[in-house]
Rosetta silent file (secondary structure, phi, psi, omega in degrees, C-alpha in Angstrom):
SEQUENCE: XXXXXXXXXXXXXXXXXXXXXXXXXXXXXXXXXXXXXXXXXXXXXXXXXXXXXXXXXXXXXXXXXXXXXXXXXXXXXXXXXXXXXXXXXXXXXXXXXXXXXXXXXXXXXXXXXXXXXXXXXXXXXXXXXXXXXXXXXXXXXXXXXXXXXXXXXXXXXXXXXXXXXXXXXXXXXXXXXXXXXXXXXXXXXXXXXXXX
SCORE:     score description
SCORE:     0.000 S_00000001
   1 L     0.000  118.947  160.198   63.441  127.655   73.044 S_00000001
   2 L   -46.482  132.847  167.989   61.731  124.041   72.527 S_00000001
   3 L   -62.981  134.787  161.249   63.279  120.623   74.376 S_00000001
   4 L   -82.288  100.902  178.010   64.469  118.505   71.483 S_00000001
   5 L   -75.887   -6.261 -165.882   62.815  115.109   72.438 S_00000001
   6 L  -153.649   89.582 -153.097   65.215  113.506   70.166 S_00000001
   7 L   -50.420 -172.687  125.190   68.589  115.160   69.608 S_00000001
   8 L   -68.127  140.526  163.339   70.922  114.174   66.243 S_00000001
   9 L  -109.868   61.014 -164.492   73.914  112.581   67.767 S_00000001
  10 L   -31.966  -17.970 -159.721   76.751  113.850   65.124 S_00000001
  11 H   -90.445  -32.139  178.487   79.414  111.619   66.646 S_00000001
  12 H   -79.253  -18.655  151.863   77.122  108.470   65.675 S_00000001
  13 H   -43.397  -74.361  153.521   76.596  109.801   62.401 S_00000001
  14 H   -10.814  -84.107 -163.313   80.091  109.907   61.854 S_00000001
  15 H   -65.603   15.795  172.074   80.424  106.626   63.085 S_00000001
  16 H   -95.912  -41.433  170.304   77.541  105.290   60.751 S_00000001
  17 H   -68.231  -54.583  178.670   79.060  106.975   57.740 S_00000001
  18 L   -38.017  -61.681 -154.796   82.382  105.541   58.512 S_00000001
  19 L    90.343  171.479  160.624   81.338  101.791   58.485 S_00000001
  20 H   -67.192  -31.333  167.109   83.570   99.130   59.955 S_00000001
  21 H   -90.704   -8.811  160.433   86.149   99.724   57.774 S_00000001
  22 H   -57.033  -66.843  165.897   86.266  103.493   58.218 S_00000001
  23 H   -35.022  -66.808  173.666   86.292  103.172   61.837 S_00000001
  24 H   -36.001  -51.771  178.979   89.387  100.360   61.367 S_00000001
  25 H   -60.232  -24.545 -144.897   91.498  102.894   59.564 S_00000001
  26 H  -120.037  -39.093  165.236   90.900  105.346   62.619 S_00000001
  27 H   -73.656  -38.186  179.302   91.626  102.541   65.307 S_00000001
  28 H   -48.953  -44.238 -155.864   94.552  101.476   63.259 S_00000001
  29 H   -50.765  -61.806 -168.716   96.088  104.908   63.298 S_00000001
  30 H   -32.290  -66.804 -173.642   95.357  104.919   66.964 S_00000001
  31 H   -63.707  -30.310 -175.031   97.244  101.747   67.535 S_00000001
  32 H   -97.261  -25.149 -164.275  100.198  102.407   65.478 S_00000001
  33 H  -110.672  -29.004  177.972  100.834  106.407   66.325 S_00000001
  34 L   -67.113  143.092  175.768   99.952  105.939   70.375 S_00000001
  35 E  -111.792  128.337  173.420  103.011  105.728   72.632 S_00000001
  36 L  -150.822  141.804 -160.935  102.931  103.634   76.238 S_00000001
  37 L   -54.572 -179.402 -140.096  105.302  103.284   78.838 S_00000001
  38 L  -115.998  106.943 -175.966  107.144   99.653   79.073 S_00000001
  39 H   -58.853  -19.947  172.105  104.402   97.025   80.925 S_00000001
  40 H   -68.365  -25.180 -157.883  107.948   95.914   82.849 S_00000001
  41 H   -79.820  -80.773  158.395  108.452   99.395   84.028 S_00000001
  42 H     3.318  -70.662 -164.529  104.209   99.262   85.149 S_00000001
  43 H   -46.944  -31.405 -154.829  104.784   96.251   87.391 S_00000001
  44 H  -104.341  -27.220  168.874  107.199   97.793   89.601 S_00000001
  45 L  -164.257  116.837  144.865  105.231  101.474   89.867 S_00000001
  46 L   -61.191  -31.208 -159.770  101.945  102.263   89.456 S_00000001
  47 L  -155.069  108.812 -169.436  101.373  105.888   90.579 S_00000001
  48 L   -95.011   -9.047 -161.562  104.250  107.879   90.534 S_00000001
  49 L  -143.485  100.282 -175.974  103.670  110.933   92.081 S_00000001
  50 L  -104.495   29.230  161.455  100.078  109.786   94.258 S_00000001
  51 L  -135.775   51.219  172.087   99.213  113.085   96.201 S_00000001
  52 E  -133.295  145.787  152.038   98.712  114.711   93.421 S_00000001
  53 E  -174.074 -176.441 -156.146   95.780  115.220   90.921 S_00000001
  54 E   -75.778  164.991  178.604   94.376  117.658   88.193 S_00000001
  55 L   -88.596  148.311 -173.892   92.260  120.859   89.434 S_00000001
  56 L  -157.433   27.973  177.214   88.701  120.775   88.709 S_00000001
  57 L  -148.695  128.499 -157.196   86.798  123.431   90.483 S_00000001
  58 L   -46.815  -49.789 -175.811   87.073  126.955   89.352 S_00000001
  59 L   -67.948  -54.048 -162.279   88.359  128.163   93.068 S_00000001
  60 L   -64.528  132.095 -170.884   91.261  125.859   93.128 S_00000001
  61 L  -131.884  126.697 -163.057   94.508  127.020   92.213 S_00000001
  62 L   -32.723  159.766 -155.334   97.471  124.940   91.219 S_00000001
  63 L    90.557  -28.394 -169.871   99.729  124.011   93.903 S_00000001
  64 L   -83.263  152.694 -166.110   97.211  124.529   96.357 S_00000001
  65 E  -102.757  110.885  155.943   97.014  121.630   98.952 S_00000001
  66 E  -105.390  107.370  178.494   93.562  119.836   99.202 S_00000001
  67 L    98.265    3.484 -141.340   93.171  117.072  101.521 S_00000001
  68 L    66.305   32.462  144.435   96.828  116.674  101.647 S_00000001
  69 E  -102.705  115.835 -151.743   96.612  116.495   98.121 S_00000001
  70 E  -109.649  131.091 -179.979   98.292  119.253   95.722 S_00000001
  71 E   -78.055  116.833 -177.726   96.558  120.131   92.787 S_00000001
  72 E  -123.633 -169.228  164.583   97.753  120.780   89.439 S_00000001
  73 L   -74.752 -125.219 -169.336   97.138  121.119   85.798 S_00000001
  74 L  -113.277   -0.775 -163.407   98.242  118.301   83.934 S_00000001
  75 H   -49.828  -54.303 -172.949  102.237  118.969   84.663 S_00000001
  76 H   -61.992  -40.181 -171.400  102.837  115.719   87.142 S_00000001
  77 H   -58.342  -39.429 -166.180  101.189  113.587   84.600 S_00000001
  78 H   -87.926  -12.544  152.574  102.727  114.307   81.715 S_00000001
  79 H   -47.247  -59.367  168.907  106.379  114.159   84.189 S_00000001
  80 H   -42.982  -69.162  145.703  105.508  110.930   85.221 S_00000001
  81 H    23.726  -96.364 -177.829  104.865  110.179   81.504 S_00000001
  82 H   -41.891  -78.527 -172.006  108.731  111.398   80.226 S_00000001
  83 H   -22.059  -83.176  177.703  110.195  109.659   83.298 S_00000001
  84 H   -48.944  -47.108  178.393  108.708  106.116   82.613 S_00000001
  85 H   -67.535   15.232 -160.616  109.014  106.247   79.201 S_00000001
  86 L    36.232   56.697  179.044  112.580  107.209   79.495 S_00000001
  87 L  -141.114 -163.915 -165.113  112.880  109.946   76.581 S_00000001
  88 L  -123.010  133.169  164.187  112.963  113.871   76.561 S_00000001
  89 H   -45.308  -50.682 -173.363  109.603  115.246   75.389 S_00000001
  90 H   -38.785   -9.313 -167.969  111.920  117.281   73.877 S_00000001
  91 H   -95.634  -12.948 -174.319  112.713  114.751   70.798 S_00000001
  92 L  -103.150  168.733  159.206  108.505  114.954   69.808 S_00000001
  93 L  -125.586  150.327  174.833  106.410  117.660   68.459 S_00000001
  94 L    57.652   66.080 -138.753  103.189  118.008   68.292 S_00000001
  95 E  -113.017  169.791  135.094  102.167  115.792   70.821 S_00000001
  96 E  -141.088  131.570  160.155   99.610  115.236   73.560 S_00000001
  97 E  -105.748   95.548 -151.320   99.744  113.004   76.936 S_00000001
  98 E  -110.755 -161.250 -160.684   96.497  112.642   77.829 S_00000001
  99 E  -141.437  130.792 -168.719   94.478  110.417   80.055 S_00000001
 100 L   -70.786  -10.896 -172.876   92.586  107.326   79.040 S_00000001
 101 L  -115.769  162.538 -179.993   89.504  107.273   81.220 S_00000001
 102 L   -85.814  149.759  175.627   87.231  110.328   81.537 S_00000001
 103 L    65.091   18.977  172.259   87.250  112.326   84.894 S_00000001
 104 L   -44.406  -88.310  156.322   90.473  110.373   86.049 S_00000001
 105 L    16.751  -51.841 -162.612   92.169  113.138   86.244 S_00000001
 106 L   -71.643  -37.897 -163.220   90.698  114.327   89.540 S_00000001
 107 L   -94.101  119.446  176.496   91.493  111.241   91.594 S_00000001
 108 H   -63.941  -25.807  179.677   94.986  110.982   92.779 S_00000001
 109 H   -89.596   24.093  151.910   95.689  107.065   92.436 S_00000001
 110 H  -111.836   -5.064 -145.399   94.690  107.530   88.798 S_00000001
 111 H   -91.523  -42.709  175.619   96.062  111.596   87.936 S_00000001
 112 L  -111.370    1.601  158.335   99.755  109.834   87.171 S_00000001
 113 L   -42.481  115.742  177.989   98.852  105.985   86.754 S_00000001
 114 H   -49.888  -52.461 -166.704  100.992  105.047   84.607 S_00000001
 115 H   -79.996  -12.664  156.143   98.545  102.832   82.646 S_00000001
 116 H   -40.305  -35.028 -139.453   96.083  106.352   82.643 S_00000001
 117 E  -131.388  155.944 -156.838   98.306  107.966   80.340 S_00000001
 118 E  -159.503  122.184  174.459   98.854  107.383   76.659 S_00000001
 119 E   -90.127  141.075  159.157  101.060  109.808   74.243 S_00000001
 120 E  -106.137  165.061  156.451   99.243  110.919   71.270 S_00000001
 121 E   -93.861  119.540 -175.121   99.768  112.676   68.064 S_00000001
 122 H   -26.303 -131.072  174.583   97.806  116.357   68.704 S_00000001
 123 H    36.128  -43.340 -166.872   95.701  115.355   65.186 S_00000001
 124 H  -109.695   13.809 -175.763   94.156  112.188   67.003 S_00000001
 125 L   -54.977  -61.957 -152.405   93.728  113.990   70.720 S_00000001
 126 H   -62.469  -80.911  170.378   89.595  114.621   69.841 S_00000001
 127 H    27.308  -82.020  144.014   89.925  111.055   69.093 S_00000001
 128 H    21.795  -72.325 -150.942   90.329  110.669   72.948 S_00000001
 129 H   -95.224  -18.736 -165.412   86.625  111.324   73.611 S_00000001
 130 L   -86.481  119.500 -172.869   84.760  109.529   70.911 S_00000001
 131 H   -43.559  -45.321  162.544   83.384  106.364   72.816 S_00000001
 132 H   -60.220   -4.826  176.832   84.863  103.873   70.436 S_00000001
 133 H  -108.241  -61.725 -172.738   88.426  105.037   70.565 S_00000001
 134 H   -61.964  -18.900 -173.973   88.246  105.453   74.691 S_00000001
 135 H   -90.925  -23.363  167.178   87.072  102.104   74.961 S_00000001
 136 H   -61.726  -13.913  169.133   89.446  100.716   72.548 S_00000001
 137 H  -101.536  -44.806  174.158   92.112  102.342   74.751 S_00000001
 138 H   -44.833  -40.798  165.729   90.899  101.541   77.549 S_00000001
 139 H  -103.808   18.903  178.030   90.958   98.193   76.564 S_00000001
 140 H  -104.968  -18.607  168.443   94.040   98.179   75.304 S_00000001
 141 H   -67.158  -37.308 -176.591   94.936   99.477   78.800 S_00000001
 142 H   -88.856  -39.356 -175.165   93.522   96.603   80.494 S_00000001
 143 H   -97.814   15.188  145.838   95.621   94.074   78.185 S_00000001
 144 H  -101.848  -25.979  153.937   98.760   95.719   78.976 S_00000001
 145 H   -68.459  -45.919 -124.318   98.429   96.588   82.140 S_00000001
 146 L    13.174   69.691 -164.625   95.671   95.279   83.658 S_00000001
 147 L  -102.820  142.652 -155.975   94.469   98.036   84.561 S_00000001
 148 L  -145.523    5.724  166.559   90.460   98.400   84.521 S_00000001
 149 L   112.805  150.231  164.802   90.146  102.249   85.434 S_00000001
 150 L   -73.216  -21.316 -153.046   88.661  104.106   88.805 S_00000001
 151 L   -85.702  -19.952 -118.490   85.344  102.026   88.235 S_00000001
 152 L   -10.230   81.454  151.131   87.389   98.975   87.603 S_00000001
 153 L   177.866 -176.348 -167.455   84.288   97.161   85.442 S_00000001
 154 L    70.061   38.085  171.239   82.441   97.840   82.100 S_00000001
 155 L   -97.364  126.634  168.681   85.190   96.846   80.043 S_00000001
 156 L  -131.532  144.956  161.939   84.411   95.186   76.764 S_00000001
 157 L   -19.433  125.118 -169.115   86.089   94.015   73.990 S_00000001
 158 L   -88.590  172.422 -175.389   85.879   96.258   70.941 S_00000001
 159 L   -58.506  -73.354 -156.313   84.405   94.686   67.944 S_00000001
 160 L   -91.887  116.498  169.793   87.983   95.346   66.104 S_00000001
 161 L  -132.271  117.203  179.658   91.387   95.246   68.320 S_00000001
 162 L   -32.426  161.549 -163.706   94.834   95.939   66.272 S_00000001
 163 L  -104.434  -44.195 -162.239   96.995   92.797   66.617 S_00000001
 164 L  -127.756  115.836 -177.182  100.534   95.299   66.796 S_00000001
 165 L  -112.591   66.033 -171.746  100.661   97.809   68.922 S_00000001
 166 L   -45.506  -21.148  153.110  104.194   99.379   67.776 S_00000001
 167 L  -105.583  109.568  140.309  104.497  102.135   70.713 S_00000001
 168 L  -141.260   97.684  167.347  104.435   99.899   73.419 S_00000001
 169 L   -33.782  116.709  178.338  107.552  100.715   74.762 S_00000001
 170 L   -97.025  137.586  164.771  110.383   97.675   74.790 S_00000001
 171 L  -155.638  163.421  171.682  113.423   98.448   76.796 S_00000001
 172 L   -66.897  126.952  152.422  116.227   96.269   78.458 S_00000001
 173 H    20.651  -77.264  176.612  116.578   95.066   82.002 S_00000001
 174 H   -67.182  -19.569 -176.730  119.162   97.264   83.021 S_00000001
 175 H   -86.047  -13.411 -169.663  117.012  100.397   81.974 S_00000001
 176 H   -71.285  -47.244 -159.606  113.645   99.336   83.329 S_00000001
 177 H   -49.786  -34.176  170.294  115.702   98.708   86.593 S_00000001
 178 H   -54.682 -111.024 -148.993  117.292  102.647   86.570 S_00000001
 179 H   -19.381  -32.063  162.562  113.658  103.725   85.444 S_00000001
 180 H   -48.307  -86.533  162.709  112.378  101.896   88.132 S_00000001
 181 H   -33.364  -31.278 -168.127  114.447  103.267   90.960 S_00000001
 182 H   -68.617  -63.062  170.375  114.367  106.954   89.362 S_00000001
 183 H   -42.987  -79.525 -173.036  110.134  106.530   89.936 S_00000001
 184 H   -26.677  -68.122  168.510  110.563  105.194   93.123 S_00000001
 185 H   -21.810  -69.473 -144.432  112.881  107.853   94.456 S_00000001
 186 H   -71.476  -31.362 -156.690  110.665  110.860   92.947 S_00000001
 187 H   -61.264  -25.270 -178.412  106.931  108.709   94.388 S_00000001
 188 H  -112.148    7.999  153.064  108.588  109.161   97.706 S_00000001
 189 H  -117.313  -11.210  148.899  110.241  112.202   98.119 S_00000001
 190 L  -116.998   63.900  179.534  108.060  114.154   95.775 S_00000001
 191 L   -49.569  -52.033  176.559  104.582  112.489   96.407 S_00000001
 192 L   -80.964    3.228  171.545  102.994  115.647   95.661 S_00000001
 193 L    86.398  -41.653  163.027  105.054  116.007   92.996 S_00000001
 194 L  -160.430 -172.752  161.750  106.972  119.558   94.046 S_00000001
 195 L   -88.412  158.454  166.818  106.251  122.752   95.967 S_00000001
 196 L   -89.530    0.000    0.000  104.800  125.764   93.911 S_00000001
């Protein structure tokens, strides 16, 4: 089979076909349907469960201890997740808590950074991947957080960034302070997040 010197790039198609206001409807939704833990809750713990991180080589199998670091699926992350935001997964459906930068995942002081992780609705997961939506989270990551990432640089401003970001978790005082303590507690008596 012949090298393609010069491939179609469907996802820029898309985004050519959209326009700027096509795209805008697709960052609003983004902005308005994403869920993120409480930036008070952030200050006080970054990495809740930091000898942990996702599996990424065919041989490794969750649970198993690399490095002194125990490997999982995506289980600590989306714990950490529940915890900070203080709810029960159990009240959403159709849901995904994924992880804003690509290959994060892998590295334990990013696999449960709190400012990593971002609830979605399952409909806008692919979303995720498309370079103008990760950088728009990403940089929506950095101005709640300030958080910039494993590379920490190459963040830029998207052309369009929502004004109201309506899941950004608000909560009182006394609950960041439980919420606080609970994360503390588990980063240092489960660091690796559990046994298998």
């Amino acid at each position: 089979m012949a090298k393609v010197d010069d491939p179609e790039d469907l996802d820029k198609m898309v985004q050519h076909s959209l326009g700027k206001e096509g795209l805008r409807t697709i960052v609003d939704w983004v902005a308005r349907f994403s869920r993120w833990v409480s930036p008070e809750v952030y200050r006080e713990v970054q990495v809740v469960f930091p000898k942990t991180r996702r599996k990424h080589v065919p041989r490794e199998r969750r649970g198993q201890v690399v490095d002194g670091v125990r490997v999982w699926e995506n289980q600590p992350a989306r714990e950490a997740f529940w915890q900070a935001y203080d709810d029960r997964s159990t009240r959403y459906r159709n849901y995904i808590v994924c992880h804003i930068y690509e290959g994060s995942a892998h590295l334990p002081d990013h696999f449960t950074n709190l400012a990593n992780l971002v609830m979605l609705p399952k409909c806008l997961e692919s979303f995720t991947e498309w370079i103008p939506i990760r950088g728009l989270l990403e940089w929506h990551s950095y101005c709640t957080y300030g958080y910039s990432g494993p590379d920490g640089e190459g963040l830029r401003q998207p052309d369009y960034y929502p004004a109201v970001w309506p899941g950004v978790r608000r909560l009182s005082s006394e609950r960041v302070e439980r919420i606080v303590a609970d994360l503390k507690r588990k980063r240092e008596k489960r660091a690796t997040y559990r046994s298998e």
